[in-house]
N, C-alpha and C positions, 0 to 999 in steps of 0.2 A: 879430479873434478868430474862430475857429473856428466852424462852427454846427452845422446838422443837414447834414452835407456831403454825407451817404451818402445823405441821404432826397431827393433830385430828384424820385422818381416814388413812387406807394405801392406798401408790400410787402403779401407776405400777411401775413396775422395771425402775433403768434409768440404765443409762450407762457413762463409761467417755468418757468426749468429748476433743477430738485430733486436730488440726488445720488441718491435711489433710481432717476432714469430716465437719469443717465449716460452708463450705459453701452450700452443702447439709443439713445440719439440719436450718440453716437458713431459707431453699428454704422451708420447713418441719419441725417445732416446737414440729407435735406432733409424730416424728418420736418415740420418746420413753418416759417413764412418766414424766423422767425429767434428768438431766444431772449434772454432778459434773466436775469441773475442777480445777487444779492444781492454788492454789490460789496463787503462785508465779510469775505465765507467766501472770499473767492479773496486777499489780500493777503498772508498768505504764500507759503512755496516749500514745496510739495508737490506729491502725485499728480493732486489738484482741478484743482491751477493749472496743472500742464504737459496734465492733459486739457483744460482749457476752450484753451490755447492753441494744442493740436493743433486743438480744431473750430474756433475764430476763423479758420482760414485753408479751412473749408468754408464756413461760414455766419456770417451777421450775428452780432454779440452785442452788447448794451445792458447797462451798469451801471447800477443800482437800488441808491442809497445808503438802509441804514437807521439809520443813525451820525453821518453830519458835524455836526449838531446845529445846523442854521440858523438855529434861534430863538434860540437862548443869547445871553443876555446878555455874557457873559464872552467872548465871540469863539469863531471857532472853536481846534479843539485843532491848535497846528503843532508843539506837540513840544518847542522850546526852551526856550520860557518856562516850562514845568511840570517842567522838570529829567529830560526823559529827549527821546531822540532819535528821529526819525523818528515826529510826532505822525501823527493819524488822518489829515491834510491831504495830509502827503507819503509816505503807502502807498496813497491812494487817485491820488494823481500820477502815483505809479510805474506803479501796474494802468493808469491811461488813457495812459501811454504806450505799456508794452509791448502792449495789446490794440488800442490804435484803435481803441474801438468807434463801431458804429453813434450813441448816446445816451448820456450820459448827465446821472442823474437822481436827487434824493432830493426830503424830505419838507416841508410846511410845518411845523415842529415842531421842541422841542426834547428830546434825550434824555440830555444830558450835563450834570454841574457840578461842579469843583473837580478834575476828574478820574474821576469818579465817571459810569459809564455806567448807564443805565436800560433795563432791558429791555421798554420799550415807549415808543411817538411820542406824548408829549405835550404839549398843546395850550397856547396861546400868547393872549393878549389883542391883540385887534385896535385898536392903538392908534397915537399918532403915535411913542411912545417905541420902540414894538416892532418898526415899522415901519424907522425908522435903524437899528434894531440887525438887521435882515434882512438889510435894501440890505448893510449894511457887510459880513457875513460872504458874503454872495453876490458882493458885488466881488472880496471876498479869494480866494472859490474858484475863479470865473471866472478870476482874475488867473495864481494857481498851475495851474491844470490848462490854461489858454493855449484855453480853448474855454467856449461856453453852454450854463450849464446848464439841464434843466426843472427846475421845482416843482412836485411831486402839492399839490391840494386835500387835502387831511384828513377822515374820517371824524369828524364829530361827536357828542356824547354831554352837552353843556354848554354853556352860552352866558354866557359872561363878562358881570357887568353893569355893569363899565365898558368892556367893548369900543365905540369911539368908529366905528368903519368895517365896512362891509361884506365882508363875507372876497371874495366875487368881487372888490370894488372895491381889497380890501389886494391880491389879486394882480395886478391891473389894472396898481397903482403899481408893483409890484415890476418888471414889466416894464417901465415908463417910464423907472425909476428907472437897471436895471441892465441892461439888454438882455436880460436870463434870456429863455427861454422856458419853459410852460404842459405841465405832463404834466396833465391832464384822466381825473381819475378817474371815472367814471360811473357807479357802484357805491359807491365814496363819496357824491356828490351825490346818488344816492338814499338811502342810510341816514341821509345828515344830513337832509336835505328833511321823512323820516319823524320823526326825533326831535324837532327844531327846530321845525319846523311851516314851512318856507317852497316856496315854489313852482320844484320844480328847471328849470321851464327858463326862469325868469328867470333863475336863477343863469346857465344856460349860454350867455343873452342878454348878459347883462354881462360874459362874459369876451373882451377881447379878440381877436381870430379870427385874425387872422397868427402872433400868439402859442404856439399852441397846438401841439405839435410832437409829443406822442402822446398815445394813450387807452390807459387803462387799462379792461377789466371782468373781474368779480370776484362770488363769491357771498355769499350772508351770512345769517344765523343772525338769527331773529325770540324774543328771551324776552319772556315777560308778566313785568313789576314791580307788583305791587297792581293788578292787572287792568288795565295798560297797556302795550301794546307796543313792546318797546326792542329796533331794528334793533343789532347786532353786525355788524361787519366783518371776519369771519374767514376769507374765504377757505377757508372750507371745504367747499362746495358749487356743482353749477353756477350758472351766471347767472339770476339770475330775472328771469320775464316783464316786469316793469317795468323791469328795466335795461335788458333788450335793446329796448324803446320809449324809453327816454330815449336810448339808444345810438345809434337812428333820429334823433333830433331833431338830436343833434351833430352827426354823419356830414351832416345838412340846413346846419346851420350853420355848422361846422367844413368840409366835403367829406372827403376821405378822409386821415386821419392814420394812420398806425405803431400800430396797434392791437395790444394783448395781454391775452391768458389769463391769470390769475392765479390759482394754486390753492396754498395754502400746508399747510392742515390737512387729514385725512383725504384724503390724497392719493389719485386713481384711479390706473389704466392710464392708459401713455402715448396710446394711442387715444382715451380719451375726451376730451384734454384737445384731442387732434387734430380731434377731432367739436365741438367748442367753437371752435375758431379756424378750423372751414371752417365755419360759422353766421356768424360774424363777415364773414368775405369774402362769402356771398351775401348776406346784408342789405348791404352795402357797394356792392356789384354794386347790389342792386334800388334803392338809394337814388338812385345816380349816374344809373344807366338811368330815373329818375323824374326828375330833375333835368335832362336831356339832352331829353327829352322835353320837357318844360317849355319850355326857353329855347326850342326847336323852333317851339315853337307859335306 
């Protein structure tokens, strides 16, 4: 099966790419190392799809599934079985054939049932039941798309109280399980760390490190509830200070993975997000060049 084939060496940082900035990264391919998009908005045939196809043969592109529905019980969606054709399984076949991307990648989470899509990634009890039902639809996807996928970490806001396992440890198995590999969110791991109460770099200690095949960071929105602070994961803002310190700890433990920008809400200029993914490469740089030094000694 297919892996991370394209990734041999690290790139620069990319970023996600938004229909407002287009046609600018169009006009400029190598505005950043390479670019991810929401493997949803491109499965039909339209203007989207024949522009991301024109730039796939400038620069990298990663698919970033927010649909398959990995968690679901009921399997995933192929189409047949629910009485209409060409389910969410084989449009997202199609797109990883015609593009060859660099990655691709979706969510631990469920957002689908009976047919019925949800307009947001939610969360899943960390159990042994829910665990077989992972494994199973990540075999099937792995199986249909002929290549490994990663799985994002999850932003957390709740903590099941019959969750039996550790979410680092449920993706631990998933990779023993099914050969997947680890999208390592770190802007997730801090908003859950804050809400949850746990210590993010044990989290980043328990994950597997071969495993781990890109980073995500991301900014995110602090509300007070009854005078207590609930991290938001909205991608609306730059990265803040603590992520880009836990982003250090990865880069120390991980070394250097396919790192990207994530800006979804209140979108900037395409420059700032450019000014975000050249921070990402020099802490990258100074980490390596720390690490080099190290072994030196």
């Amino acid at each position: 099966m297919a892996g991370n084939r394209h990734c041999a060496a690290p790139l620069a940082a990319g970023i996600g790419l938004r229909a407002p900035h287009l046609a600018e990264v169009m006009a400029e391919p190598a505005a950043a190392g390479w670019y991810e998009v929401h493997a949803e908005n491109y499965m039909g045939q339209g203007p989207a799809r024949r522009a991301l196809e024109r730039l796939r043969r400038d620069a990298p592109i990663s698919l970033h599934g927010v649909g398959l529905s990995l968690g679901s019980a009921e399997g995933l969606d192929e189409g047949t079985d629910r009485g209409h054709d060409g389910g969410h399984l084989d449009r997202l076949a199609e797109l990883v054939e015609r593009l060859d991307p660099l990655l691709v990648s979706e969510h631990l989470a469920w957002t689908a049932v009976d047919g019925v899509y949800f307009n947001d990634l939610l969360p899943l009890p960390y159990t042994e039941e829910s665990l077989a039902a992972v494994v199973r639809n990540i075999d099937r996807a792995q199986a249909r798309l002929g290549r490994r996928i990663l799985v994002e970490n999850p932003s957390s806001y709740l903590r099941f109280r019959h969750s039996t396992i550790a979410e680092p440890d449920f993706l631990a198995e998933l990779v023993r399980r099914t050969g997947c590999g680890l999208l390592c969110d770190v802007n997730n791991i801090h908003v859950s760390s804050r809400n949850l109460g746990f210590d993010p770099g044990a989290y980043l200690a328990a994950l597997p490190e071969a495993a781990v095949g890109e980073i995500h960071l991301a900014g995110h929105h602090v509300n007070l509830v009854d005078g207590r602070e609930i991290l938001i994961d909205d991608h609306g803002s730059a990265v803040a200070a603590p992520v880009w310190a836990l982003y250090r700890a990865a880069l120390g433990r991980f070394g250097a993975r396919p790192t990207l920008i994530e800006w979804d809400s209140r979108l900037p200029a395409l420059a700032v997000l450019r000014g975000e993914a050249a921070k990402a490469d020099e802490l990258a740089r100074e980490v390596l060049q720390e690490n080099g030094d190290a072994a030196a000694a």
